[in-house]
C-alpha positions as CSV (number, residue, x, y, z in Angstrom):
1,X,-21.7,-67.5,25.0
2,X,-22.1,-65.2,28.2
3,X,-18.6,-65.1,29.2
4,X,-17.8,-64.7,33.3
5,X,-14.6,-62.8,33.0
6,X,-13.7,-59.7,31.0
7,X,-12.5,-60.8,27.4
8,X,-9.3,-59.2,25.8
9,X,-10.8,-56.2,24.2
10,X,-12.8,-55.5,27.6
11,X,-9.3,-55.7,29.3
12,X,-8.0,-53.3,26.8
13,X,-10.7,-51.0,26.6
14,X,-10.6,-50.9,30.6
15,X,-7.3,-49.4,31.3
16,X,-6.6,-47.6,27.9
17,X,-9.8,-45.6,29.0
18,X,-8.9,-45.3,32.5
19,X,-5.3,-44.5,31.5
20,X,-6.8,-41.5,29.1
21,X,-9.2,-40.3,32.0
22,X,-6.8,-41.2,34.9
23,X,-3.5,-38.5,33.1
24,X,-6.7,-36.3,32.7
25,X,-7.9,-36.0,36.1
26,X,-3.9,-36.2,37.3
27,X,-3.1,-33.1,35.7
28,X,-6.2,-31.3,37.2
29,X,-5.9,-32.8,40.6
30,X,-1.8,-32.1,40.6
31,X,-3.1,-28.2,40.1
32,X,-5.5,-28.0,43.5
33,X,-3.2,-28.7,46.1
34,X,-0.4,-26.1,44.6
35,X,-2.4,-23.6,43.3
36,X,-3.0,-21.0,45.8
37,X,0.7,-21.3,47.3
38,X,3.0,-21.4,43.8
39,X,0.7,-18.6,42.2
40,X,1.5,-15.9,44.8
41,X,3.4,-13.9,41.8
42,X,0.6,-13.7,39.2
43,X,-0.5,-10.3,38.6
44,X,-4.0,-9.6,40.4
45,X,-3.2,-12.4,42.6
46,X,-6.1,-12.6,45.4
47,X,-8.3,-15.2,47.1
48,X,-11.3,-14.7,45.4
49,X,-9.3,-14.8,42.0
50,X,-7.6,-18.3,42.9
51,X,-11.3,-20.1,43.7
52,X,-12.4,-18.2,40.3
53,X,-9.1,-19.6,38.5
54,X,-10.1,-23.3,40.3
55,X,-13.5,-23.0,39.9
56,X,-13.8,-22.0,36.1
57,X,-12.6,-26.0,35.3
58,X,-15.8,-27.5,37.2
59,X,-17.8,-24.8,35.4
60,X,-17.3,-25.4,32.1
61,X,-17.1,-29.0,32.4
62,X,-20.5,-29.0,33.5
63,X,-21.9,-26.2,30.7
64,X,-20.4,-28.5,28.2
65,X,-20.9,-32.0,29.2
66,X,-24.4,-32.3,27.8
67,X,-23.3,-30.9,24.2
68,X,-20.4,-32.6,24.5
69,X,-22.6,-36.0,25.0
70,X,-24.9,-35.2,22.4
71,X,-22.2,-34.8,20.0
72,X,-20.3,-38.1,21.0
73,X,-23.2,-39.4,19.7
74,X,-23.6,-38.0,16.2
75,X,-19.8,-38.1,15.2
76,X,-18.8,-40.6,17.5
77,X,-17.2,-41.1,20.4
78,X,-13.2,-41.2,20.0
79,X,-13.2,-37.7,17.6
80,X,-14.9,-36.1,20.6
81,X,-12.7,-37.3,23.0
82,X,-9.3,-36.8,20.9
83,X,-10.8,-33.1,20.6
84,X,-11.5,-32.3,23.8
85,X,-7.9,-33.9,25.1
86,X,-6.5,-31.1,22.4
87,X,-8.6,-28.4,24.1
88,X,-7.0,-29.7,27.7
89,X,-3.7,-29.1,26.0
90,X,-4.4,-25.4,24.5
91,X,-5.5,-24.9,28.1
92,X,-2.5,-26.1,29.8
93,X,-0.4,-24.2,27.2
94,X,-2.7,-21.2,28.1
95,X,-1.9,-21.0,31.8
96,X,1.7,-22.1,31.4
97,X,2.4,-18.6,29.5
98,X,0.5,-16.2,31.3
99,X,1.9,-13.4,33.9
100,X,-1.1,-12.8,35.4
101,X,-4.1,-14.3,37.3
102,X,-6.4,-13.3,34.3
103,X,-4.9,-15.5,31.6
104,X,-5.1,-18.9,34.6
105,X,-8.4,-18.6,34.5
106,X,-8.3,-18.2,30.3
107,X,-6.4,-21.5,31.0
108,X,-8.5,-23.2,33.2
109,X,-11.5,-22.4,31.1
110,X,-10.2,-23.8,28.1
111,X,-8.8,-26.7,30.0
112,X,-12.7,-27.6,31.0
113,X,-14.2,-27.0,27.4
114,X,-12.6,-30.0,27.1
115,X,-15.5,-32.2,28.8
116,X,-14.6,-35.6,27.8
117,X,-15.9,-37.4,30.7
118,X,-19.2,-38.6,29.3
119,X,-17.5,-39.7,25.6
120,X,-15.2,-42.0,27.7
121,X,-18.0,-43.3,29.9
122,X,-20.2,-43.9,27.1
123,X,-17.5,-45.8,25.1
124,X,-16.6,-47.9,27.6
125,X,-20.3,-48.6,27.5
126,X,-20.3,-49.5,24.0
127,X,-17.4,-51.7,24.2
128,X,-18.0,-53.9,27.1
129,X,-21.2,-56.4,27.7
130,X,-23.8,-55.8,30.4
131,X,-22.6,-57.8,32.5
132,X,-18.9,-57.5,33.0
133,X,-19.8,-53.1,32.6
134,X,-19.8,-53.0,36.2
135,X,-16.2,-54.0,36.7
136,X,-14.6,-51.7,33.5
137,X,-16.3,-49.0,35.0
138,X,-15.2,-50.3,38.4
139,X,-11.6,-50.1,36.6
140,X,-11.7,-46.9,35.5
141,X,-13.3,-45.1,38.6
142,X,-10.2,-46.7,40.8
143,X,-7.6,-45.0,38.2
144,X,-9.4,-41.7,38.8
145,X,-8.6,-42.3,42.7
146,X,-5.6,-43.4,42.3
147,X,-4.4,-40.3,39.7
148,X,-6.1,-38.2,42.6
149,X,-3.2,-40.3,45.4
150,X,-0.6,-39.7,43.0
151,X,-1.3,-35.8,42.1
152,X,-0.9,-35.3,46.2
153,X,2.4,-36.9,45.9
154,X,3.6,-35.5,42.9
155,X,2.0,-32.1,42.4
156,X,4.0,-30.8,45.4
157,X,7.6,-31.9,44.1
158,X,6.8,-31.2,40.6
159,X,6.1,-27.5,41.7
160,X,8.7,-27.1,44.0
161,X,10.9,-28.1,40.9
162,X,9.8,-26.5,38.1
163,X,7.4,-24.0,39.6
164,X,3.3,-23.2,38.5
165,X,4.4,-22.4,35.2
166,X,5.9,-26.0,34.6
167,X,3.4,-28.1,36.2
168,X,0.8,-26.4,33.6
169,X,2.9,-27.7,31.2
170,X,3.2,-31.0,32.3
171,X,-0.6,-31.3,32.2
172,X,-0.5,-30.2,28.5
173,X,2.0,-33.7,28.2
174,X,-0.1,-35.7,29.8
175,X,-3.0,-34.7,27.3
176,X,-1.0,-35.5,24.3
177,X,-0.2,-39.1,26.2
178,X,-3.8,-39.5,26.3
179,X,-4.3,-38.6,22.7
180,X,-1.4,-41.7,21.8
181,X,-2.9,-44.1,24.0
182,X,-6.3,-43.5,22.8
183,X,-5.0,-43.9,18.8
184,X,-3.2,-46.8,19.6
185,X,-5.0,-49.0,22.0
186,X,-8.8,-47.8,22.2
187,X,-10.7,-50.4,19.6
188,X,-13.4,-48.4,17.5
189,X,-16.6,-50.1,18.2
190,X,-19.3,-50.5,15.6
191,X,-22.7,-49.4,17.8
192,X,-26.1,-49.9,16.5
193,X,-28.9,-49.2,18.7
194,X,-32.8,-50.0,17.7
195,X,-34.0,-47.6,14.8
196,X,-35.2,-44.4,15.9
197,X,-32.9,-44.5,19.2
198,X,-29.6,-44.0,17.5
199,X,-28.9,-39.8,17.5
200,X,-29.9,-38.2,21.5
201,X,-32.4,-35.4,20.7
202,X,-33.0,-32.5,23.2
203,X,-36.4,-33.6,23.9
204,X,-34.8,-37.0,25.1
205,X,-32.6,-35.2,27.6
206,X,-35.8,-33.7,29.7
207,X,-37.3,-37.3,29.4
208,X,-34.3,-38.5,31.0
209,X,-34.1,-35.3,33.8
210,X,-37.7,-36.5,34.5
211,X,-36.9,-40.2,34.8
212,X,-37.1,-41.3,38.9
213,X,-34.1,-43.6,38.1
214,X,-31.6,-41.4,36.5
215,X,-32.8,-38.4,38.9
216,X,-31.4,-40.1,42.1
217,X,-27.8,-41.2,39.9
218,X,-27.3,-37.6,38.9
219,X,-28.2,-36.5,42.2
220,X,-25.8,-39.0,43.7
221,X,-23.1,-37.6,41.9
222,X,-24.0,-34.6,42.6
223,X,-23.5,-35.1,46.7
224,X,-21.0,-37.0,46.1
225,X,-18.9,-34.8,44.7
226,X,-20.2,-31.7,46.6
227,X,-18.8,-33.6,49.6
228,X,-15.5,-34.8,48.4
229,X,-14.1,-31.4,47.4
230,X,-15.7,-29.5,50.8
231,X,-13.9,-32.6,52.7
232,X,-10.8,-32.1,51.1
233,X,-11.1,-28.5,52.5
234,X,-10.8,-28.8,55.9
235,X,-9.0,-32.4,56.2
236,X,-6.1,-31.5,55.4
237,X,-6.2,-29.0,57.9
238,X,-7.3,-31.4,61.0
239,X,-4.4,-33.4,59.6
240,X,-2.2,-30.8,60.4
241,X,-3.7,-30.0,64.0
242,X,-3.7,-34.0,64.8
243,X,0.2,-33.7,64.2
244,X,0.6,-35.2,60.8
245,X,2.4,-31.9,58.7
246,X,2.0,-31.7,55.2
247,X,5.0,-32.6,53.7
248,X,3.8,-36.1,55.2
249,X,0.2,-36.3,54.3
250,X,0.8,-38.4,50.8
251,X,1.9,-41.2,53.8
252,X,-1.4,-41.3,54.9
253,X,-3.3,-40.9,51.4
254,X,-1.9,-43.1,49.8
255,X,-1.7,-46.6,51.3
256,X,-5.6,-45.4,52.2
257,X,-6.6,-45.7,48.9
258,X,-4.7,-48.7,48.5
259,X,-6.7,-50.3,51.4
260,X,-9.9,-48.7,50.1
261,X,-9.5,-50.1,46.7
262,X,-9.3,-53.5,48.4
263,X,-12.7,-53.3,50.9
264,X,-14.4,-51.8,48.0
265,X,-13.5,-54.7,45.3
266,X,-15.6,-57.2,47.2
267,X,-18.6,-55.2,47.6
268,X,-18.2,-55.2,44.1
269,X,-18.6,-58.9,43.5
270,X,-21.0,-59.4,46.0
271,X,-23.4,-57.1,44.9
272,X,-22.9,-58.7,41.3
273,X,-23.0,-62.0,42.1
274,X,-26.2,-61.6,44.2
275,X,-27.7,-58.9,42.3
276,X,-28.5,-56.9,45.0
277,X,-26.9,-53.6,44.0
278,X,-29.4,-51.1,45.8
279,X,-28.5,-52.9,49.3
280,X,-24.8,-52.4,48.4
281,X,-25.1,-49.4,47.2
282,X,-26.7,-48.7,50.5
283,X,-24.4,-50.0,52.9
284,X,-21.4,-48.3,51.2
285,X,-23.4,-44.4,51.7
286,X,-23.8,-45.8,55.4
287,X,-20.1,-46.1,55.4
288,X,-19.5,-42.8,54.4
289,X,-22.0,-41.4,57.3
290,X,-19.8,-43.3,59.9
291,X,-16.1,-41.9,58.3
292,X,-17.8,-38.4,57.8
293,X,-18.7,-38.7,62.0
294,X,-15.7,-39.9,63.2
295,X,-13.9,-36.9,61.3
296,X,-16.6,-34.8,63.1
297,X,-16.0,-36.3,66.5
298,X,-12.3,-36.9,67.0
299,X,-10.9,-33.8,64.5
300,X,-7.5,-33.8,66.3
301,X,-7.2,-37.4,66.5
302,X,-5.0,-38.9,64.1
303,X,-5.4,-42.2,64.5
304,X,-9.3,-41.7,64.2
305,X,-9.3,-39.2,61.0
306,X,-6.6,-41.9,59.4
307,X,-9.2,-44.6,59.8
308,X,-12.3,-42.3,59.0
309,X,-10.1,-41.8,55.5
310,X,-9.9,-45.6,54.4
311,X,-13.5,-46.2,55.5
312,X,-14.5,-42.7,53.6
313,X,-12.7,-43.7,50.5
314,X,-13.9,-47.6,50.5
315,X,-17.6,-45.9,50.5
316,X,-16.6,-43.3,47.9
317,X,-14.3,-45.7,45.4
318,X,-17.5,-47.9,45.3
319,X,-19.7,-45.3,44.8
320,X,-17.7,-43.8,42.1
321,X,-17.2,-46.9,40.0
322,X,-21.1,-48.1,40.7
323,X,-23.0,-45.0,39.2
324,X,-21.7,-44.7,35.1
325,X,-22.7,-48.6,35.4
326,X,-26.3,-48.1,36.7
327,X,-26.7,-44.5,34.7
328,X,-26.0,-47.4,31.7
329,X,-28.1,-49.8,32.5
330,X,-30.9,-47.4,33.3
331,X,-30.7,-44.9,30.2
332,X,-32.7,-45.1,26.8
333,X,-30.5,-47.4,24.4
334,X,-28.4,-45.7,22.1
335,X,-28.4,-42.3,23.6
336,X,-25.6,-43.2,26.4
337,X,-23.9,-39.8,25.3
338,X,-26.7,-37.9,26.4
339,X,-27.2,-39.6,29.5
340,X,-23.4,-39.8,30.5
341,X,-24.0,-35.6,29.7
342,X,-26.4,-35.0,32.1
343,X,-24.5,-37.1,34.8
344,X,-21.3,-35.8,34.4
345,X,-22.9,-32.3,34.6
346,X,-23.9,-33.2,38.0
347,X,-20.6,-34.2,38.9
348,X,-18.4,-31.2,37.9
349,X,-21.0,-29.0,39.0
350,X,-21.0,-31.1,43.0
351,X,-17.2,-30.1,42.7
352,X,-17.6,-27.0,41.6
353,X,-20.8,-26.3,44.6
354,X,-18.1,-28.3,46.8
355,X,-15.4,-26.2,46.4
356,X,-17.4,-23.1,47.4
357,X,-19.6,-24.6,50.3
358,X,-16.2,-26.2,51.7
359,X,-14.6,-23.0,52.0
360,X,-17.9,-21.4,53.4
361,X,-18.7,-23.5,55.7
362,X,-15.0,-24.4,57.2
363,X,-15.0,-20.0,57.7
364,X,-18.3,-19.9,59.1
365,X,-18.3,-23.0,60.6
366,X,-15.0,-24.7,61.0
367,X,-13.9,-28.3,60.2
368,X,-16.8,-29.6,62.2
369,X,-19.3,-28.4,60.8
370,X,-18.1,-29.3,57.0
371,X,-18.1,-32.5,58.5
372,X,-21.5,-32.3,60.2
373,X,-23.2,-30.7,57.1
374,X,-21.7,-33.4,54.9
375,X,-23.1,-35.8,57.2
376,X,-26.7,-34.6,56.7
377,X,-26.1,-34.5,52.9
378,X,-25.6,-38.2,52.8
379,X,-28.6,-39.0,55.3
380,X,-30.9,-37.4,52.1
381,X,-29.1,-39.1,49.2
382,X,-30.0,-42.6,51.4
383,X,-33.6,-41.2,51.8
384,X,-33.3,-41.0,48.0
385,X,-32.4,-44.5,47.9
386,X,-35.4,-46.0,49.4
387,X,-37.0,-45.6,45.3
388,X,-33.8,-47.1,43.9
389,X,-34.7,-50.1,41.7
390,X,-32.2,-53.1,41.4
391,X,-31.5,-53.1,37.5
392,X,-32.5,-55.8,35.4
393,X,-29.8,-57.6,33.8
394,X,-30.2,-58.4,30.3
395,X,-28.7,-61.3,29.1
396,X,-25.6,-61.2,27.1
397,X,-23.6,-62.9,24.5
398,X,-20.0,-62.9,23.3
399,X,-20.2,-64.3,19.3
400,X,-17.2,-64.9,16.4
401,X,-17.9,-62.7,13.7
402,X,-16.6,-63.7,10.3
403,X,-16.0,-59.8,9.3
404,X,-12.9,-58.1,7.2
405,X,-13.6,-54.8,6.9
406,X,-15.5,-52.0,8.5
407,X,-18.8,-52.0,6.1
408,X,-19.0,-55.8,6.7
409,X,-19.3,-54.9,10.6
410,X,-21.9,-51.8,10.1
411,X,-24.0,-54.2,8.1
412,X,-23.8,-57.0,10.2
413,X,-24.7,-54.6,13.1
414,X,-27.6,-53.2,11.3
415,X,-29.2,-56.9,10.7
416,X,-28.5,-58.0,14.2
417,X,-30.4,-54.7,15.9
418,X,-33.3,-55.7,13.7
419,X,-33.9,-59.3,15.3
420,X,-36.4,-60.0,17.5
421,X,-35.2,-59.8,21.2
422,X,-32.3,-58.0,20.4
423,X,-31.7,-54.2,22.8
424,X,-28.4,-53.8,21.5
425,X,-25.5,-55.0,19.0
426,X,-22.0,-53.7,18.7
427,X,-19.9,-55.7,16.6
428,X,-15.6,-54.8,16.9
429,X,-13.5,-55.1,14.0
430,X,-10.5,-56.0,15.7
431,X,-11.4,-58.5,17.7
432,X,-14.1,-60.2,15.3
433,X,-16.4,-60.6,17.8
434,X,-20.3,-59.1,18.1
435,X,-21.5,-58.3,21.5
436,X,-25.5,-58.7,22.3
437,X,-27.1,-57.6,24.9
438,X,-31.1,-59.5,24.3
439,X,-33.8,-60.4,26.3
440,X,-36.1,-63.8,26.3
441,X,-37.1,-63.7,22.7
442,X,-33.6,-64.0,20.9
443,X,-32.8,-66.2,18.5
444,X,-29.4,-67.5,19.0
445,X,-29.5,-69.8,15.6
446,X,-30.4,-66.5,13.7
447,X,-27.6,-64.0,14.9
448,X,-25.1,-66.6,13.9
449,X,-26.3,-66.7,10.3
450,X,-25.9,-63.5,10.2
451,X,-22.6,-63.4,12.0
452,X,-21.3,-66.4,9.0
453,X,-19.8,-68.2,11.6
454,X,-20.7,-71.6,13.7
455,X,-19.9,-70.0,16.8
């Protein structure tokens, strides 16, 4: 039956996912802080070539992310994902070796052809129910955060002890540690959506881009990410004006994302158990106005800008681990890849838009107005929420499946997407269990004879 905690493949597929995407987004997010200080001796070293060399990542990832989608959905979702972690590695290789400016951004580029992020979304999609998808995602969107805490403590020291040239190639050892965890501990889930809905086609993708629902999730991402990179801009530099130097500042990130992670957990829950997730949603974008003016208002204040953090994160973390669940619940059945594409398009491209309109704005305008522009950018993305609908939960089952081998499973997929009330049916080998997501006119007594098993 409809189970109220997260069952053992759930748990597994939770944080072996988050651990593949979290060493991902670690070895990116140990580069940023580094970068422009540790690569002073690269031939055709220059300003414009270190935001090129940065910004060539974001790019890529977003060019790719929809063919990348698409494809997770035709050959599946682990061989995309295994390939693209092998193209992060080429690209970490890639920048470890070269002399010159020219060959980072070679590196970087390669490094973002690998655009896994919507495989791994849409996976942990097809492994988890309806119901409990919220929390996975919630899972996985905290070990991105925290991967982001940790690269500001360790991306300085590992550079300082094994210089540019070594931290690239730690990122290409943290790509082959995702490849391991996701052979060894990532089930491979058998995914059968309704005939005709199984492959993404093009023409689904402008369906999707025209859909009211979907349009305010990518845009979301979009802001949101547009505003965390310009933030990360010009706070660090406040931080340093308001006392706090930077050998210091992982002090204050970190236990801030500690106490974020533990406001935004609640919300959470609440806005599951009361199925009210537009209000939440909401309130946790109004948050993010109030951090965003307080870091506007008091810039040299540190006790202001360190509570301005923990509020801005607690929005943000929430934020972050809400959207893949809504883009899920919202998307056409079966083509998850293609709408996990178009989202995390949105996202890399926010960063990449972020990264230039933080630097911009902080020359033309200083740390105020990043702050004050960001600020305005959040008062539209509410307007956009004023359409948002709360999603309809389907109802969900957990069922024994009497299968031994992997054609057993297909076949016992296949027959369960075919009964009436059925949306979707995934059924996992190694658990022996069929997940349902079905709406009023399922028949219970019928997916257990086809499942062999009393249940």
């Amino acid at each position: 039956m409809a189970n109220a905690g997260l069952s053992g493949t759930e748990k597994r597929v939770a944080f072996s996912l988050a651990g593949v995407f979290g060493l991902r987004m670690l070895g990116l997010f140990m580069i940023m802080p580094v970068f422009a200080l540790y690569g002073q001796h690269l031939q055709g070293f220059s300003p414009l070539w270190v935001g090129i060399a940065i910004g060539a990542y974001g790019l890529t990832q977003a060019l790719l992310q929809i063919p990348m989608g698409i494809l997770s959905d035709k050959i599946g979702r682990k061989p995309v994902i295994l390939g693209g972690l092998v193209l992060f590695a080429i690209g970490s290789v890639v920048a470890a070796m070269s002399t010159s400016i020219y060959g980072v951004v070679a590196g970087r580029a390669i490094q973002g052809m690998g655009a896994i992020a919507a495989a791994v979304l849409a996976l942990a999609a097809d492994l988890t129910r309806d119901e409990q998808r919220t929390k996975v995602m919630a899972i996985i969107g905290m070990c991105i955060g925290g991967s982001f805490a940790v690269a500001l403590l360790l991306g300085p020291v590992v550079a300082q002890h094994l210089g540019l040239s070594g931290l690239f190639g730690l990122t290409g050892v943290l790509a082959i540690v995702g490849m391991i965890i996701m052979q060894l501990l990532v089930p491979n889930p058998v995914h059968h959506a309704p005939a005709g809905d199984t492959l993404a086609q093009t023409g689904k993708l402008w369906q999707m881009l025209k859909d009211p629902q979907l349009f305010r999730l990518d845009a979301g991402i979009f802001l949101l990410h547009l505003v965390l990179t310009a933030v990360f801009v010009a706070l660090p530099l406040d931080l340093v004006d308001a006392g706090l130097v930077k050998e210091k500042h992982w002090m204050l990130y970190f236990p801030a994302f500690v106490g974020s992670f533990m406001l935004m957990v609640p919300m959470i829950i609440i806005g599951v158990k009361r199925q009210n997730t537009k209000q939440m949603f909401q309130i946790a974008l109004v948050i993010m106005v109030l951090a965003l003016s307080l870091m506007a208002s008091l810039p040299h204040s540190l006790v202001a800008l360190s509570i301005a953090i923990i509020a801005f994160f607690t929005g943000f973390n929430y934020l972050e681990a809400s959207l893949p669940s809504l883009i899920s619940k919202f998307c056409p059945v079966g083509a998850k890849g293609s709408a996990m594409g178009v989202y995390s398009t949105s996202q890399f491209l926010g960063a990449f838009c972020g990264g230039l309109f933080g630097g911009g704005a902080y020359q033309l305008l200083g740390s105020v107005g990043v702050f004050v522009v960001a600020v305005v950018l959040m008062l539209i993305w509410i307007g956009l929420t004023f359409g948002m609908r709360n999603p309809t939960l389907l109802k969900s089952y957990t069922l024994e499946a009497a299968v031994q081998g992997r054609e057993q499973a297909k076949q016992m997929a296949a027959k369960l997407s075919q009964l009436d009330g059925v949306a979707e049916a995934i059924v996992v080998l190694e658990e022996k269990v069929a997940y349902l997501k079905v709406n009023d006119q399922f028949d219970l007594t019928a997916a257990r004879a086809v499942l062999g098993s009393a249940n």
